[in-house]
C-alpha positions in Angstrom: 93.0 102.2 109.2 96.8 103.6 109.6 96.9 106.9 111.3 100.3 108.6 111.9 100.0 111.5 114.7 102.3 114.6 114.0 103.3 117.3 116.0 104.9 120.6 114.9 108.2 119.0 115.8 107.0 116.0 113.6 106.2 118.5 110.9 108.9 120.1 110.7 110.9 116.5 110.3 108.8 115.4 107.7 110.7 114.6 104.2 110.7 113.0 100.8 113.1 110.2 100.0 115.6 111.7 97.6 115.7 108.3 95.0 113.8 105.1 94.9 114.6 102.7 98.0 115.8 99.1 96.4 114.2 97.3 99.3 110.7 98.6 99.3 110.6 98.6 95.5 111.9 94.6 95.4 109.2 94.4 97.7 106.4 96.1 96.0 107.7 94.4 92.6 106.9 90.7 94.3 103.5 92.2 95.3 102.7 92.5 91.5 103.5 89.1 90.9 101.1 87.8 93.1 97.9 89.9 91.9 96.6 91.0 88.4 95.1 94.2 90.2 97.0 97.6 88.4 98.9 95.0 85.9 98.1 97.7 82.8 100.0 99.6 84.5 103.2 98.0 84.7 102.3 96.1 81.5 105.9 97.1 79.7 107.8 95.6 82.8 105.1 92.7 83.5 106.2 91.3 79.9 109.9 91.4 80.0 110.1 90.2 84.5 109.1 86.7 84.0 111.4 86.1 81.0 114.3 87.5 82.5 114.0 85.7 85.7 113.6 82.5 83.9 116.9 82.9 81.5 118.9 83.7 85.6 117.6 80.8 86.8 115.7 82.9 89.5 112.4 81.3 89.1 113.2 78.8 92.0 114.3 81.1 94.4 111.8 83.6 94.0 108.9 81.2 94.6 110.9 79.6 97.9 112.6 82.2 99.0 110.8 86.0 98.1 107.5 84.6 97.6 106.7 83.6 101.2 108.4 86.3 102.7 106.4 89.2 101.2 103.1 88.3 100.7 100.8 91.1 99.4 98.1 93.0 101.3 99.6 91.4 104.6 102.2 91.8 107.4 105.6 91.0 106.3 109.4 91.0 108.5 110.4 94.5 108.8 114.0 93.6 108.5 113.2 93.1 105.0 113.3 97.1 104.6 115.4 98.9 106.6 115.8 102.2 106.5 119.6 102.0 105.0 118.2 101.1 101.9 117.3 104.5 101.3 121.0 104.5 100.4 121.1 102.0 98.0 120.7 97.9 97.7 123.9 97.2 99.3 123.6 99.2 102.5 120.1 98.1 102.3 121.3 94.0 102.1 124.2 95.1 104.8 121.6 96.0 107.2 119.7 93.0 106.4 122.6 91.2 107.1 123.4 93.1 110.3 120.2 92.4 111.7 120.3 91.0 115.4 119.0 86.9 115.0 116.7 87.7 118.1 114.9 90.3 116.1 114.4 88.3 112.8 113.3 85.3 114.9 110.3 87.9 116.5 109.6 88.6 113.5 109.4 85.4 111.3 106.7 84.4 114.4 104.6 87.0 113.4 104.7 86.1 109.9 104.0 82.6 111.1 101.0 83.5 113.5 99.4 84.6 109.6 101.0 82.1 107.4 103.0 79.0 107.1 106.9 79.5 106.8 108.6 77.2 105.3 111.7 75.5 107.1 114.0 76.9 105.3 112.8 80.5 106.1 112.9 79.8 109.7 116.0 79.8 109.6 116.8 83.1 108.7 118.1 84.2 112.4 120.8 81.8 111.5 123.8 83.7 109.3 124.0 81.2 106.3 120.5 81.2 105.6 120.5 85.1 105.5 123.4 85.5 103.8 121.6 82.6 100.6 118.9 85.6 100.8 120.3 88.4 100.8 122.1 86.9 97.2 118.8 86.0 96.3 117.7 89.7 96.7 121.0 91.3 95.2 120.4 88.4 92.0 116.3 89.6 91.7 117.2 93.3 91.8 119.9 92.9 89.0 117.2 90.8 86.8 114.4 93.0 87.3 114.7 95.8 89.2 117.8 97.4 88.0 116.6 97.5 83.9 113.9 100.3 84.9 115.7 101.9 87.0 115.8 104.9 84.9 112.0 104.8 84.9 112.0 104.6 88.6 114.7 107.5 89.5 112.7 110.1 86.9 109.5 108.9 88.8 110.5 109.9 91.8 112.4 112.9 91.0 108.9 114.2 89.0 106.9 113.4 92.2 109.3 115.5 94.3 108.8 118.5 92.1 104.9 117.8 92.1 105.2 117.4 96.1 107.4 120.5 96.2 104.6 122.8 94.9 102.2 121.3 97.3 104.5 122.4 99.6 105.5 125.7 98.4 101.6 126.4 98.3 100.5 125.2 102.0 104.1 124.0 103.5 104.4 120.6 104.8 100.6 120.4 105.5 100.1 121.1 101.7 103.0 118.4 101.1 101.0 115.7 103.2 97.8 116.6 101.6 99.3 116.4 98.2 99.7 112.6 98.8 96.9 111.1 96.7 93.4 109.6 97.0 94.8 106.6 99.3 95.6 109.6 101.9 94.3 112.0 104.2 95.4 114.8 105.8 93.4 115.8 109.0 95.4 117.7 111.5 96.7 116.8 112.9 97.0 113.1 111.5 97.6 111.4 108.3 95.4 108.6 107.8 95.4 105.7 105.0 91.7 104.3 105.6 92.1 101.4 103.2 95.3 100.1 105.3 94.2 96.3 106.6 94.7 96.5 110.0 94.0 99.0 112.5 97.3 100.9 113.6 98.3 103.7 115.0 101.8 105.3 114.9 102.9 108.5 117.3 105.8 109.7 116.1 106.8 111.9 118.5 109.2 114.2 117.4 111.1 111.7 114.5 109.0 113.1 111.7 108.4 110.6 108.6 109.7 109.8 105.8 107.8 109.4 102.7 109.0 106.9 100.0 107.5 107.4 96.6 107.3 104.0 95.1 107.5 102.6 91.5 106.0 99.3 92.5 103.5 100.3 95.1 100.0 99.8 93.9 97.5 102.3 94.8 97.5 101.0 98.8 100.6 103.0 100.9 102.4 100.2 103.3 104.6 101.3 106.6 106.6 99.0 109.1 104.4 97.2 111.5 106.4 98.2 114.4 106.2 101.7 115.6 109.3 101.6 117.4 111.1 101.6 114.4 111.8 105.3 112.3 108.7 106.0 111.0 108.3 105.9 106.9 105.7 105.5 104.4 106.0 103.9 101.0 102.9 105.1 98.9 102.1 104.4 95.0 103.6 107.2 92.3 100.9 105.5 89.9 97.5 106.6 89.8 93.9 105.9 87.6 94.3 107.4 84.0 92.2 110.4 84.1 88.5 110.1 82.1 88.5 111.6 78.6 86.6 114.7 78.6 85.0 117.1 75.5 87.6 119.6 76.6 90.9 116.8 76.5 89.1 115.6 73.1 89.7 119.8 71.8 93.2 119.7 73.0 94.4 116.7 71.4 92.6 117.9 67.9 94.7 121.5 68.6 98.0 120.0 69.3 97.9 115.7 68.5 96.9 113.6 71.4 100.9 112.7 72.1 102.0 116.1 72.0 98.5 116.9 74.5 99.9 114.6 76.7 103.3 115.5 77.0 101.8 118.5 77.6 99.6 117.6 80.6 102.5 115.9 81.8 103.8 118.5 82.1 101.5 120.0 84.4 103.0 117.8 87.1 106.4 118.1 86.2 107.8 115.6 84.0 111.4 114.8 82.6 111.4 113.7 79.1 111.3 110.2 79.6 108.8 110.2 81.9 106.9 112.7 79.0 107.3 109.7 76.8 106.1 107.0 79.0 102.9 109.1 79.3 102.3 110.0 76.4 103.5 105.9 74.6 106.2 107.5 72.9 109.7 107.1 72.7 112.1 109.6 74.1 113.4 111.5 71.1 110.0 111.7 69.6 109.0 113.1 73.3 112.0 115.5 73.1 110.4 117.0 69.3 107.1 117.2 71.3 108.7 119.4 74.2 110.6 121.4 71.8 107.8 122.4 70.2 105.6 122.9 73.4 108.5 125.0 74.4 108.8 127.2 71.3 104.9 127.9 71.5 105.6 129.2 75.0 103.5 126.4 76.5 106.4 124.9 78.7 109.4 125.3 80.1 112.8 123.4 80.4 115.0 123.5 82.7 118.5 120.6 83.6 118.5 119.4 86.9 121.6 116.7 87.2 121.0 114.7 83.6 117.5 115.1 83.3 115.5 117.9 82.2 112.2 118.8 83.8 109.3 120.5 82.1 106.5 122.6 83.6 103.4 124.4 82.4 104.6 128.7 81.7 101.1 130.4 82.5 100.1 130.2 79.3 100.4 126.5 79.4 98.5 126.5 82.3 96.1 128.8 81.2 95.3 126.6 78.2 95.2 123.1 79.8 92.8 124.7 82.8 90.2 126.5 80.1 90.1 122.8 78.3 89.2 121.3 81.6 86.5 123.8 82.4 85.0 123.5 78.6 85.4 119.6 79.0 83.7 120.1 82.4 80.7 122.2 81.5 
């Protein structure tokens, strides 16, 4: 179990990351490589990930290089995500690059004292072999990261308008419990009980910063070294809800695409992410919206060059009865 112990100073220092980290995400992504668990749901990226590696020539790399380095449901070096990457993938490879030798070296022992690294990889305090990775990393995130990062930034952006309900409802405790299944608020800790080792983090007074990730599956992940600022990278995808007699009555009212744009909706959703719920493309989603809109079901509203749509009451109202009916 991971347990993170707040204060009301930590509390109070507690935030969302603003976009997708590069780092975390290339990290996640290499996770998904490595088990078929949650593959339906990455199914329109699984398909096109291999191929494009393959036509950069990356194939190589990623098994001798990446592969080792981040194995799933494991420890891996912290230096691999540093908390500059929550401005981007170069400040995230600068840091990686900036990274004292001493403290790679600790590091790649503890990742030894699990699983073999390769000789090449022990190398890595040195500032050649880093440098070969760190233009491994920038080449993987260009090949397939970087193609969905529209999908990732709208992700995100919706999951900081769902968490900013939470919040507006029961302030940063209603943010943390807000998290998902995989998480549990219990003042005045936050506790993952699936996480594989037993840790606990005191954060005394730095807060945490929470990291909604595309590539995370189900399981959150933090840095093993609680020395280090305190973050937590947690899935954005979760199970499909079950189909129930009342969902069956709202997609007969209003089409099962346009029913799920509009529990999308309930969520806040841009329009593409509207679309990748309901398996639709983005202009067809945008007809759906417009006439959710015009029936006074949702709202619109531009933030930067998205638009995000929410439930009006009557939206609500509507979605909730269904539920109920389905329910009963």
């Amino acid at each position: 179990m991971l347990r993170f112990h707040f204060s009301a100073e930590d509390l109070a220092r507690t935030r969302v990351a603003p976009a997708p980290h590069a780092l975390w995400e290339i990290a996640a992504s290499l996770h998904r490589f490595q088990t078929p668990a949650g593959r339906w749901a990455y199914a329109h990226w699984y398909r096109t990930a291999r191929e494009r590696l393959r036509e950069a020539g990356l194939e190589s790399a990623v098994r001798q290089f990446l592969l080792p380095l981040y194995p799933r449901a494991s420890y891996w070096p912290d230096f691999l995500t540093p908390l500059e990457g929550a401005a981007g993938l170069e400040a995230g490879l600068k840091a990686i690059l900036a990274t004292p030798p001493a403290r790679v070296a600790a590091e790649l022992a503890a990742l030894a004292r699990i699983r073999r690294v390769p000789p090449h990889l022990a190398r890595l305090p040195e500032k050649e072999p880093r440098t070969e990775l760190v233009s491994v990393l920038r080449a993987y995130h260009r090949a397939v990261i970087e193609p969905h990062e529209e999908w990732m930034h709208e992700g995100v952006h919706t999951e900081r308008v769902r968490l900013a309900r939470h919040s507006l409802d029961g302030g940063t405790e209603g943010l943390l419990g807000g998290l998902g299944p995989a998480v549990r608020w219990q003042h005045p800790r936050l506790e993952i009980g699936t996480y594989p080792t037993e840790h606990d983090i005191r954060l005394q007074g730095r807060g945490l910063l929470l990291i909604p990730s595309y590539f995370c599956w189900k399981g959150p992940v933090s840095l093993a070294d609680p020395a280090l600022p305190p973050v937590l990278a947690y899935s954005l995808h979760h199970e499909p809800p079950r189909p129930t007699a009342g969902s069956a009555s709202l997609e007969i009212l209003l089409g099962r695409a346009r029913a799920r744009v509009l529990r999308a909706a309930a969520a806040g959703a841009t329009t593409t992410e509207a679309a990748h719920r309901a398996g639709v493309t983005p202009a067809t989603a945008t007809h759906h919206t417009t006439a959710l809109r015009d029936a006074g079901l949702i709202t619109s509203h531009r933030h930067g060059n998205s638009v995000i749509h929410t439930l009006t009451l009557l939206g609500a109202t509507m979605l909730s009865r269904n539920v109920r009916e389905g329910d009963g």
